[in-house]
N, C-alpha and C positions, 0 to 999 in steps of 0.2 A: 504494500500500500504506500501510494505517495502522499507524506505530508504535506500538501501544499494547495492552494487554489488555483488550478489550472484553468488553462482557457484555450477555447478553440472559436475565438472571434479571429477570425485572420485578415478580415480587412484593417483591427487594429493592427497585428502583428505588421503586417505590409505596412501601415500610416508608422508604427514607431521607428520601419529599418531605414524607411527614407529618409527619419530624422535624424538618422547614424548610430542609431541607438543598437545595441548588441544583446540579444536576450537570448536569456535560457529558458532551453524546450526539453522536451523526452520525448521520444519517438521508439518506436519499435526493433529490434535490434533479434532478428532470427536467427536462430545457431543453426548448423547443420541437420541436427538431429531432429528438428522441427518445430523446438520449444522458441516462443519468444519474449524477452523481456525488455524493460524499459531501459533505456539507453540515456543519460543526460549526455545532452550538446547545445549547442547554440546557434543562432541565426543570426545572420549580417546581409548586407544591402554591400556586392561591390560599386563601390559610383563609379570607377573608369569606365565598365561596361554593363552597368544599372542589370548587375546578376544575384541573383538571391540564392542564400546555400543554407543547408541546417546542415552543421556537419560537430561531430566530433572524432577526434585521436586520425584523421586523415580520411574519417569516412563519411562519405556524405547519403545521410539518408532524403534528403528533399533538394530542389532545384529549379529554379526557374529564371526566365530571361525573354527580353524582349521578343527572341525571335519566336518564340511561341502566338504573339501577336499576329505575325505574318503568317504562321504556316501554322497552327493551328490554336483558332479563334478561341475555342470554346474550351481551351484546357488555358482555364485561369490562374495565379499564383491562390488563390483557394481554394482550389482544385487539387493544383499540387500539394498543397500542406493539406487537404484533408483526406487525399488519397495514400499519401506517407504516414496518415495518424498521429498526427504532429501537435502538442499539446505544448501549452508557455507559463511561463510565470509571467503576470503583469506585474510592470513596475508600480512600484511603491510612492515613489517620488517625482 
């Protein structure tokens, strides 16, 4: 059980990365064997190429970026975080 109040608003998530803000999430983390558990990582906004990652220890569990706009419409960055099952801690402050 996670002690925390999570949240799967991701239009906020999206509105805090654009402000530079770096947050921590837990996403889904499957072992081979089929079992899976929750994984702490974090989300960032890169500005050079306006790309969104939730990653931890080099591994990226979510992703997304502009070109998704172009080539396809209907897979939104809340789409991708709610298809990764991507949970956040809201900031506090």
């Amino acid at each position: 059980m996670i002690p925390y109040q999570l949240s799967r608003d991701y239009t906020l998530l999206k509105q805090l990365l654009d402000e530079g803000k770096e947050i921590v999430c837990f996403a889904d983390y499957r072992w081979s064997g089929g079992k899976t558990l929750r994984d702490v990582c974090h989300a960032r906004c890169h500005v050079k190429d306006k790309s969104y990652s939730v990653c931890s220890r080099g591994q990226e569990y979510a992703g997304w970026n502009d070109w998704y706009l172009e080539n396809q419409p209907d897979f939104t960055f809340e789409k991708a975080m709610e298809k990764a099952n991507i949970e956040f801690i809201p900031p506090t402050l």
